[in-house]
C-alpha positions in Angstrom: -57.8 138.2 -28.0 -56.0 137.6 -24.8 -53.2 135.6 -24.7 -51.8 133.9 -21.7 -48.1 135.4 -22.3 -48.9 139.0 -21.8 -50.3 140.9 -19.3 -53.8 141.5 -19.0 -55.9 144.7 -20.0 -56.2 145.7 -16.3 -52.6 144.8 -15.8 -51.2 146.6 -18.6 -53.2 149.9 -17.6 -52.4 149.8 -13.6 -48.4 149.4 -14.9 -48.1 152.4 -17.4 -47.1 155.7 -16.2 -49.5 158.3 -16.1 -49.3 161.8 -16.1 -50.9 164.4 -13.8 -54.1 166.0 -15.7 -52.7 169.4 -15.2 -49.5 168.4 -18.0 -52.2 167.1 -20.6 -54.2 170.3 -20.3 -51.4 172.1 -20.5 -50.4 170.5 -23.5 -53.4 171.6 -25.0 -53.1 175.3 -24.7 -55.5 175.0 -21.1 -54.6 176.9 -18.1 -56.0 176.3 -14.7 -59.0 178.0 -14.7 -60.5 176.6 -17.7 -60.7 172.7 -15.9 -61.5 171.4 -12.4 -59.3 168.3 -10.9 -61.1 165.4 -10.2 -58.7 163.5 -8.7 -55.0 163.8 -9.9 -55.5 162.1 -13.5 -59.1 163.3 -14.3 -60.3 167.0 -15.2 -63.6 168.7 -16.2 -63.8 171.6 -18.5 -65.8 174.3 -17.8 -69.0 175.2 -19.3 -67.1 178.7 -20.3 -64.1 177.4 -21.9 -66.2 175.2 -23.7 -68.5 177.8 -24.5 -65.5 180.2 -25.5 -63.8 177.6 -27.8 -67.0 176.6 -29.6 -68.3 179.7 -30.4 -65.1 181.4 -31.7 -63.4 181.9 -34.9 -61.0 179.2 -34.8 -60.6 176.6 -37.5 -61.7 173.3 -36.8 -59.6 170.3 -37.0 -60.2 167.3 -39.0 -62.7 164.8 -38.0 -62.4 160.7 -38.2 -64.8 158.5 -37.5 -64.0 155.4 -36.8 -67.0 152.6 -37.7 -66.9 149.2 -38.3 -68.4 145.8 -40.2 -70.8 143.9 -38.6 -69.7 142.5 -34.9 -69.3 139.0 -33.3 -70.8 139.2 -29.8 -67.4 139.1 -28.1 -66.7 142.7 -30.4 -64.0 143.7 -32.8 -62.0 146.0 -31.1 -63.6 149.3 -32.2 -62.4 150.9 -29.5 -59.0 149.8 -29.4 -58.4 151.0 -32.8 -59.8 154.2 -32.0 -57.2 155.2 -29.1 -54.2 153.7 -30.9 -55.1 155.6 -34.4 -54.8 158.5 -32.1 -51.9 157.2 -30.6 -49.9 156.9 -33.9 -51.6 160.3 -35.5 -49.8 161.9 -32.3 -46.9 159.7 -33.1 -46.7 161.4 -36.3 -46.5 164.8 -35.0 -50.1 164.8 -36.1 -52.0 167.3 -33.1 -54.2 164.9 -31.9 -57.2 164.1 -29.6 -59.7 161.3 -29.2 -63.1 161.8 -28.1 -64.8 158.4 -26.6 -68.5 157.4 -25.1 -68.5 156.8 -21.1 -68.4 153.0 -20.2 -72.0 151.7 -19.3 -71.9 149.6 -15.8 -74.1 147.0 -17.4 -72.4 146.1 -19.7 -68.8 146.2 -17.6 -70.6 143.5 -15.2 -72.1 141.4 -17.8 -70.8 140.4 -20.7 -69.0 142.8 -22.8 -66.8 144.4 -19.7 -65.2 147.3 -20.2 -64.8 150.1 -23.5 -61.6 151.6 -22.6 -59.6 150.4 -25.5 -57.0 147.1 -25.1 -53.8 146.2 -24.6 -51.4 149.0 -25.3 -54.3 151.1 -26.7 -56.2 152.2 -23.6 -57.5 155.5 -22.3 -56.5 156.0 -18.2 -57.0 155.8 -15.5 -58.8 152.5 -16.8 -60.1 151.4 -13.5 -62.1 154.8 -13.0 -63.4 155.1 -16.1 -65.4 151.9 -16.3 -66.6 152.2 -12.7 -68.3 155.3 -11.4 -65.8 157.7 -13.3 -67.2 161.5 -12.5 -70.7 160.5 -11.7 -72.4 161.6 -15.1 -74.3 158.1 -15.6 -75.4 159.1 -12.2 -76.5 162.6 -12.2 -78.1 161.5 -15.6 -80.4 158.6 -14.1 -81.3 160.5 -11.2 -82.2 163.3 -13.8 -84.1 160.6 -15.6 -85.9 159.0 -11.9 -86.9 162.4 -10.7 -88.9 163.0 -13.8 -90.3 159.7 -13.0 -91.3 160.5 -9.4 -92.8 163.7 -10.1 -94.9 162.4 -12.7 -96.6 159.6 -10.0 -96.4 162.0 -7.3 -98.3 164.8 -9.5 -100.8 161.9 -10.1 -101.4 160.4 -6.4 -101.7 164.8 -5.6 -105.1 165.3 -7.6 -103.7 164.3 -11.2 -105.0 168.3 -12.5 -103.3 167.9 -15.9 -105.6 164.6 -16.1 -102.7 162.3 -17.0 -103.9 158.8 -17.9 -102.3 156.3 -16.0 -102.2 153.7 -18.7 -100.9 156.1 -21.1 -97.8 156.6 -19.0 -94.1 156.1 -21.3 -91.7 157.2 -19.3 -89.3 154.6 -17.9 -87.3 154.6 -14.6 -83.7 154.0 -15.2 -80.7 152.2 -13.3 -77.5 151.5 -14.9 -76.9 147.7 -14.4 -78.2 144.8 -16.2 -81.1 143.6 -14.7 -83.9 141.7 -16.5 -86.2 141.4 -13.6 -86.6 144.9 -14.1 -88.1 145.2 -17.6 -91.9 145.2 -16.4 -92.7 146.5 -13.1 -96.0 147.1 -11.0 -96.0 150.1 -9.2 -97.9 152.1 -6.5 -98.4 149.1 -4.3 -99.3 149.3 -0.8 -102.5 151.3 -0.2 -103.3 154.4 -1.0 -100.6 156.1 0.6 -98.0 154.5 -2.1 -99.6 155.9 -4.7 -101.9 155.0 -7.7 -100.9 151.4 -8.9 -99.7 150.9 -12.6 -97.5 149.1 -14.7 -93.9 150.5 -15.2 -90.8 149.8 -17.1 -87.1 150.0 -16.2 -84.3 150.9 -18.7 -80.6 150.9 -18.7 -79.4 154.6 -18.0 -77.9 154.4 -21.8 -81.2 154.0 -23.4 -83.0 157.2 -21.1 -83.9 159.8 -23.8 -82.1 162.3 -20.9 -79.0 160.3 -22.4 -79.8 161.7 -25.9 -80.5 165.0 -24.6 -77.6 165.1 -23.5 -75.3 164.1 -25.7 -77.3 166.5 -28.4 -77.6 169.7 -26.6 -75.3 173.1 -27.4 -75.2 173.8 -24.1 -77.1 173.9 -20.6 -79.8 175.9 -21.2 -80.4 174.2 -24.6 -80.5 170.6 -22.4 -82.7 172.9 -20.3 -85.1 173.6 -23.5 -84.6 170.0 -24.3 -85.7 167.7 -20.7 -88.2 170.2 -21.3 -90.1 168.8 -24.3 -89.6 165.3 -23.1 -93.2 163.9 -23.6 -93.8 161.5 -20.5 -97.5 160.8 -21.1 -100.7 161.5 -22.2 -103.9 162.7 -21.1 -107.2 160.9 -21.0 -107.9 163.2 -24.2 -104.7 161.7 -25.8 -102.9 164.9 -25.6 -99.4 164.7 -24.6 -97.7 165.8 -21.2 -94.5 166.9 -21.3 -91.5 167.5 -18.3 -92.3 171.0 -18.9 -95.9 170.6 -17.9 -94.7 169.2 -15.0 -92.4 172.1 -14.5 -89.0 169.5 -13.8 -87.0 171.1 -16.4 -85.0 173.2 -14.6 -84.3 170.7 -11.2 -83.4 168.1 -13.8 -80.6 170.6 -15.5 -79.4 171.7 -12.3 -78.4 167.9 -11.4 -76.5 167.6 -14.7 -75.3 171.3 -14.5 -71.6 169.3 -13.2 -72.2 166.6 -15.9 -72.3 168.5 -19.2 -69.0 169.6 -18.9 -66.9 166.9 -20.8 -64.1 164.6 -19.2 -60.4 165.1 -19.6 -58.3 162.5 -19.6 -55.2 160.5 -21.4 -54.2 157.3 -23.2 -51.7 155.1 -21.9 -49.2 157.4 -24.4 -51.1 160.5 -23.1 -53.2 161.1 -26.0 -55.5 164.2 -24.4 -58.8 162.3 -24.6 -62.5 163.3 -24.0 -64.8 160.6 -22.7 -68.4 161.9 -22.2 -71.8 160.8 -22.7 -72.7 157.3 -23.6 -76.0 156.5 -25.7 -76.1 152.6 -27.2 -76.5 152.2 -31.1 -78.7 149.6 -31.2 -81.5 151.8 -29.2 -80.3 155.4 -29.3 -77.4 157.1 -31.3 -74.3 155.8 -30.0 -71.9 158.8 -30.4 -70.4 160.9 -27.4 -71.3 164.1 -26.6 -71.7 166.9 -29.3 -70.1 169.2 -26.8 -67.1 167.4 -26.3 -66.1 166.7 -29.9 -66.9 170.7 -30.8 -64.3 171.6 -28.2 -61.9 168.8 -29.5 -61.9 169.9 -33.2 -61.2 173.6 -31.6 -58.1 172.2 -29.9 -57.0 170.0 -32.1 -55.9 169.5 -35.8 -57.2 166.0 -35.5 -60.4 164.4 -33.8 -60.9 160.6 -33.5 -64.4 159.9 -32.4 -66.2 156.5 -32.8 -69.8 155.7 -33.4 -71.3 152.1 -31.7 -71.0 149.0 -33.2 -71.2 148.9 -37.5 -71.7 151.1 -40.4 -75.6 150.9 -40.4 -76.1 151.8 -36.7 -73.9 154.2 -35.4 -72.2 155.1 -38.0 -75.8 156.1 -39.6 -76.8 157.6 -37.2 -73.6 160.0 -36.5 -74.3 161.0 -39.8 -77.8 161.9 -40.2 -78.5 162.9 -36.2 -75.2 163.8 -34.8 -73.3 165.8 -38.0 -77.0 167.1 -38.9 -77.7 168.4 -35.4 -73.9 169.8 -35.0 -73.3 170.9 -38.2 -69.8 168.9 -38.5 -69.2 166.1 -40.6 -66.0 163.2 -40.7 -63.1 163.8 -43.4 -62.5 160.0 -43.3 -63.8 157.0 -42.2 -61.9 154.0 -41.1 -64.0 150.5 -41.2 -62.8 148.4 -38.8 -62.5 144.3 -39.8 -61.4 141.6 -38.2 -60.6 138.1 -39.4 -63.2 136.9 -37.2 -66.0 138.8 -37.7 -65.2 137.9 -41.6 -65.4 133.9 -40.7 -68.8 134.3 -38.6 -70.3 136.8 -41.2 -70.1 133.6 -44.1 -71.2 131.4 -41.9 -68.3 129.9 -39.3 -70.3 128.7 -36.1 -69.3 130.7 -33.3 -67.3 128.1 -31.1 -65.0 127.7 -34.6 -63.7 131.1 -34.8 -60.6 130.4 -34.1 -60.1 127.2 -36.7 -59.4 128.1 -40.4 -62.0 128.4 -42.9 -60.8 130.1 -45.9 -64.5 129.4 -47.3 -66.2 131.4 -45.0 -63.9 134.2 -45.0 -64.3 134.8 -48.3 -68.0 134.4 -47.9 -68.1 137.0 -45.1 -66.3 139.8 -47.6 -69.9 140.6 -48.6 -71.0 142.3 -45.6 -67.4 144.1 -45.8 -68.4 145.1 -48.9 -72.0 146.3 -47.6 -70.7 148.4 -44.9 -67.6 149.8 -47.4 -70.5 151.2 -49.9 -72.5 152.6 -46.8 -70.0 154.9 -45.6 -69.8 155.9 -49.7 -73.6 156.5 -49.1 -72.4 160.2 -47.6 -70.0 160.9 -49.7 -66.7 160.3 -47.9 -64.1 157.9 -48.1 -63.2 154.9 -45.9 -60.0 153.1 -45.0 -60.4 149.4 -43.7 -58.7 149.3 -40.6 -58.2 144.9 -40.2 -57.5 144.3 -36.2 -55.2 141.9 -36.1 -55.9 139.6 -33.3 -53.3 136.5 -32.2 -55.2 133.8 -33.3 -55.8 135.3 -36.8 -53.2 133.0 -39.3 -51.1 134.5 -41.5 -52.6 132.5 -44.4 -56.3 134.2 -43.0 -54.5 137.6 -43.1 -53.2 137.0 -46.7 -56.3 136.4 -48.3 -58.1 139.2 -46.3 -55.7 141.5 -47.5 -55.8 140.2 -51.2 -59.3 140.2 -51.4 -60.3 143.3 -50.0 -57.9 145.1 -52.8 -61.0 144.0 -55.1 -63.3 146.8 -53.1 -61.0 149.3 -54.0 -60.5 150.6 -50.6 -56.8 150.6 -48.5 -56.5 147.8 -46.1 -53.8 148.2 -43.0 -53.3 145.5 -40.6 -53.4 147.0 -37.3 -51.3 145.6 -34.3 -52.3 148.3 -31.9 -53.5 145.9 -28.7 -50.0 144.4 -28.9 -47.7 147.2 -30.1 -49.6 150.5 -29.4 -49.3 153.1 -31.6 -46.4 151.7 -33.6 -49.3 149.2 -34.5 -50.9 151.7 -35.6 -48.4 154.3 -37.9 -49.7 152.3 -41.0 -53.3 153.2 -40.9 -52.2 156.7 -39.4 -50.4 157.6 -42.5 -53.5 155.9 -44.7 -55.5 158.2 -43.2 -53.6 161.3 -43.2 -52.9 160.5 -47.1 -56.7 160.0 -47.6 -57.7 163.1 -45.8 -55.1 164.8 -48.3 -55.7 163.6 -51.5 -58.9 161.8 -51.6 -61.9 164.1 -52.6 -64.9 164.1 -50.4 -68.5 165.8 -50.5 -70.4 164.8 -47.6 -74.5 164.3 -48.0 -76.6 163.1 -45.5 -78.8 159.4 -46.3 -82.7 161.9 -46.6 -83.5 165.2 -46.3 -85.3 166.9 -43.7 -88.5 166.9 -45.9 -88.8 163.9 -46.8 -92.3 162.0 -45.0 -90.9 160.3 -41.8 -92.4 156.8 -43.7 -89.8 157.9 -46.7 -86.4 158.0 -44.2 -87.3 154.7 -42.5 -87.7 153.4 -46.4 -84.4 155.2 -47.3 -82.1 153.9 -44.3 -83.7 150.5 -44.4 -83.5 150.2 -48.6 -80.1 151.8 -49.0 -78.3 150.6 -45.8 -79.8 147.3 -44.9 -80.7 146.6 -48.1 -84.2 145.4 -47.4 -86.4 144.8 -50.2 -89.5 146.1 -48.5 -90.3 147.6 -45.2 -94.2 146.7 -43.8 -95.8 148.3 -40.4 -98.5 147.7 -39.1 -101.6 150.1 -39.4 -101.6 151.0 -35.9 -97.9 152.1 -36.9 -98.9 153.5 -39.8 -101.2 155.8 -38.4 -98.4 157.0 -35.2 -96.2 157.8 -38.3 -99.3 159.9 -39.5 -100.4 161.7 -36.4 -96.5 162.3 -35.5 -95.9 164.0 -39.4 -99.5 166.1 -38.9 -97.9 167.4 -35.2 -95.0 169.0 -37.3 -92.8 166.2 -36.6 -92.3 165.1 -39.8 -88.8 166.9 -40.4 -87.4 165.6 -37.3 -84.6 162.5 -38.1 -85.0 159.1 -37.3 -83.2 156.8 -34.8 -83.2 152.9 -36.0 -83.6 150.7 -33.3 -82.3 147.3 -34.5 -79.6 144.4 -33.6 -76.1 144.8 -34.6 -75.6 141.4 -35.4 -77.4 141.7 -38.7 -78.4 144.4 -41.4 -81.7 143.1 -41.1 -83.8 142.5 -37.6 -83.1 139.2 -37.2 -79.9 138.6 -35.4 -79.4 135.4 -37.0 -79.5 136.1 -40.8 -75.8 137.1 -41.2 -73.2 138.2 -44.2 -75.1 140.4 -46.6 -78.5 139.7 -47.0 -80.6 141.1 -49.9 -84.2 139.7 -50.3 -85.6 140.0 -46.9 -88.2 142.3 -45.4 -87.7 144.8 -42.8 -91.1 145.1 -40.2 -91.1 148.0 -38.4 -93.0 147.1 -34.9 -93.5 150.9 -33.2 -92.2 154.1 -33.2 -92.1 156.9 -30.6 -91.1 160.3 -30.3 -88.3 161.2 -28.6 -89.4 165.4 -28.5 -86.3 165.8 -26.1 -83.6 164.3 -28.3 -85.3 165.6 -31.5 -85.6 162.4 -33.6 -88.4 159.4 -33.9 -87.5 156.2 -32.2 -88.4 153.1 -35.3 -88.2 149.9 -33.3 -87.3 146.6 -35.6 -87.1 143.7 -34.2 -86.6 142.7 -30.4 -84.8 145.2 -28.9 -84.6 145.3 -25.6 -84.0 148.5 -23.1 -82.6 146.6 -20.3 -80.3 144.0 -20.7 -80.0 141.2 -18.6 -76.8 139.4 -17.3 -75.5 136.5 -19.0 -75.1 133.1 -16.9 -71.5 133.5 -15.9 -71.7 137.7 -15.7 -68.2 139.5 -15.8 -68.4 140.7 -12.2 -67.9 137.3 -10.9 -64.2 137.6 -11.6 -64.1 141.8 -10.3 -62.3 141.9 -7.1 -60.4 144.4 -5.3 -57.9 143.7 -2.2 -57.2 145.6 1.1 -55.4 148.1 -0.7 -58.0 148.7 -3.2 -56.4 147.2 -5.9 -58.8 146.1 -8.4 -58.5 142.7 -10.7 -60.4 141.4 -13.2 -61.6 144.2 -15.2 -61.4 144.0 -18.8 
């Protein structure tokens, strides 16, 4: 999307004026004691205020989601979108705020860089926010390593709760790409280094402390929650838990700082909540429940988004997130891109940016899959098409006239180049929806339905798979986890995002293909059952040329190349 005549991302964001925390606050109805500074642009609520506004009588504000089709691997701009929808809602004398996921460091070295928004749609202070921002990743993977430690430690002690070492699950955690990491031997050295076994590594993101987090009411219910986390089992196959291990509470009190959500601005001072950051591909990909309570109390309008399309986190907002929380969106807005269209019928990659009014067309389909998804719960959806500077105008014409046969609204959106004037269009398409546009919202499966039954139901009705097979060993995990009294919990697809199916490859809209559930695992913490399809991976590695090889930052600090 970048174009050689304008200013970069990084550029754009260390030029804007920003404004002390204290005046954003303020503009919300905050006073001093209800935040702490971190910094001069960056403020954390406290766990009281939040606790005051949530729990109070106040009417909540209306919430949009904001989703989108199936991605290319360079992304569609989800983000962008997001911040310059709030942008224009605000511009529109529309009370608004945005609530965001944190920025993962692996990712913001590797390949995808950064997730604070583009252009002239970005949440500040950019450079801050995608680097060590307010230390929650940290305090969350040291949460996740100490519960990792003990567990060894209470085994090279005299192992009394007679944990099996080859039935160990949990993983150690960093946050940076790093595939060396994915299988580990531990414990080597002699016996003062502790019992020798095989380990596992996972990107902070993917810890189930991450979901617990994100999920929780509060700290003591995070407390009740790193709590159940089941870490291993026993050489009678029964399950250990943090609890057992008694690391509940010195795991809370190193997030006690963390839980309290981020306050921050976009670059036209939208008050913005960035907190939490679980990935949709291998946990829920929403930001924290906590944050977007307090938002809808403070606001007439929330902008949230869910990771990467409609049958990931968009899912998943729905039938973990608004079922946990007990909120649900008024709208949806789908975002599209010309380019995501081309490579969804069938454009090779390294052609995106060449013509192909065949494969357009073609890619409408999965459009068209991810429009009748969101209709899945009931709401309505406005397709948000991110204009980008290659797209032509013939492309954009066509788009525009063939998406009027879904029967949704299409607005182009120009908000990387123009901000939220880009972006007044899809405001007022969503205000206007919001208004007049009926809406019941129903979640995908009830919490009754056999565990075997919601994996048929998300797979059948959002992927549309024709079948979905599992092994026996599966099989009977699904069985032992439904006679536990899990069977009511929700559950957490773990899939690509390329593709509705598992196979990263089979693009558009596919119909007649199967869907082969590998494993499953309980998550006990988070509260939902882990169904792993395909070859997902936990920890990423770097690509060949990684994004940090053009990070630098001069004698004055000044940082380039961040995007």
């Amino acid at each position: 999307m970048a174009d050689p005549r304008v200013p970069s991302d990084i550029e754009i964001a260390q030029a804007a004026e920003i404004r002390p925390i204290g005046e954003i606050a303020a503009a919300l109805g905050l006073g001093e004691d209800d935040y702490d500074f971190y910094g001069r642009y960056i403020a954390k609520l406290s766990r009281d205020k939040c606790s005051e506004l949530t729990r109070g009588p106040g009417e909540d504000g209306k919430l949009v989601l904001v989703t989108a089709m199936s991605p290319t691997p360079a992304g569609e701009g989800k983000t962008t979108i997001s911040v310059g929808l709030a942008d224009a809602l605000n511009a529109r004398d529309k009370r608004t705020m945005l609530c965001l996921r944190e920025p993962s460091l692996g990712p913001c070295f590797g390949m995808k860089g950064g997730a604070a928004g583009g252009g002239y749609a970005q949440v500040l202070p950019m450079e801050e926010i995608n680097l060590h921002f307010t230390g929650d990743f940290h305090a969350i993977g040291l949460a996740n390593n100490l519960l990792s430690a003990a567990l060894d430690n209470h085994i090279h002690q005299g192992n009394a709760l007679g944990i099996d070492p080859r039935r160990v699950s949990w993983s150690r955690v960093v946050d940076m790409n790093d595939r060396s990491l994915r299988e580990v031997v531990l414990g080597l050295g002699g016996v003062t280094n502790s019992i020798p076994r095989e380990g596992t590594f996972q990107i902070t993101v993917a810890s189930e402390v991450m979901a617990c987090f994100c999920l929780c009411d509060d700290l003591m219910d995070l407390k009740r929650r790193l709590g159940n986390i089941v870490v291993a089992h026993t050489y009678e196959r029964k399950p250990v838990t943090a609890r057992d291990l008694e690391m509940e509470g010195a795991m809370a009190a190193l997030l006690k700082d963390a839980i309290r959500p981020n306050l921050v601005q976009t670059l036209e001072h939208t008050p913005t909540f960035v907190h939490g950051g679980p990935f949709a591909n291998i946990a829920h990909g929403a930001n924290s429940i906590i944050a977007t309570r307090t938002a809808l109390k403070l606001a007439d309008y929330v902008v949230t988004e869910a990771g990467f399309g409609s049958d990931l986190g968009a899912e998943k907002f729905m039938n973990i997130v608004c079922r946990r929380a007990g909120f649900s969106p008024d709208a949806v807005v789908l975002v599209a891109t010309v380019r995501s269209l081309k490579m969804n019928g069938g454009a090779p990659r390294n052609e995106l940016h060449l013509e192909n009014p065949q494969a357009l067309e073609k890619g409408l389909g999965n459009l068209k899959r991810h429009i009748e998804n969101v209709r899945h719960f009931g709401l309505p959806v406005v397709v948000a098409l991110n204009r980008f500077v290659q797209d032509t105008p013939t492309e954009l014409r066509q788009t525009i006239e063939k998406c009027a046969h879904l029967g949704v609204e299409v607005i182009e959106s120009t908000v990387w180049e123009h901000g939220s004037k880009g972006g007044l269009a899809l405001a007022e398409a969503v205000v206007n929806t919001i208004d007049s546009v009926p809406h019941d919202f129903q979640y995908l499966y009830e919490d009754e339905l056999p565990l075997w039954k919601k994996i048929q139901a998300v797979a059948r009705k959002i992927y549309g798979a024709r079948e979905v097979d599992a092994t026996m060993a599966v099989r009977n995990k699904l069985r032992r986890l439904q006679e536990q009294g899990h069977g009511r919990l929700p559950v957490c697809m773990a899939k690509t995002q390329y593709s509705f199916s598992s196979d990263p490859k089979l693009l558009g809209a596919p119909t007649r293909f199967d869907l082969t559930v590998r494993d499953v695992r309980l998550a006990a913490g988070a509260e939902f059952v882990i169904v792993y399809c395909g070859n997902i991976v936990t920890m990423p590695g770097l690509p060949k040329r990684p994004a940090a090889e053009r990070i630098d930052v001069d004698e004055t600090g000044r940082i380039t190349g961040l995007f």
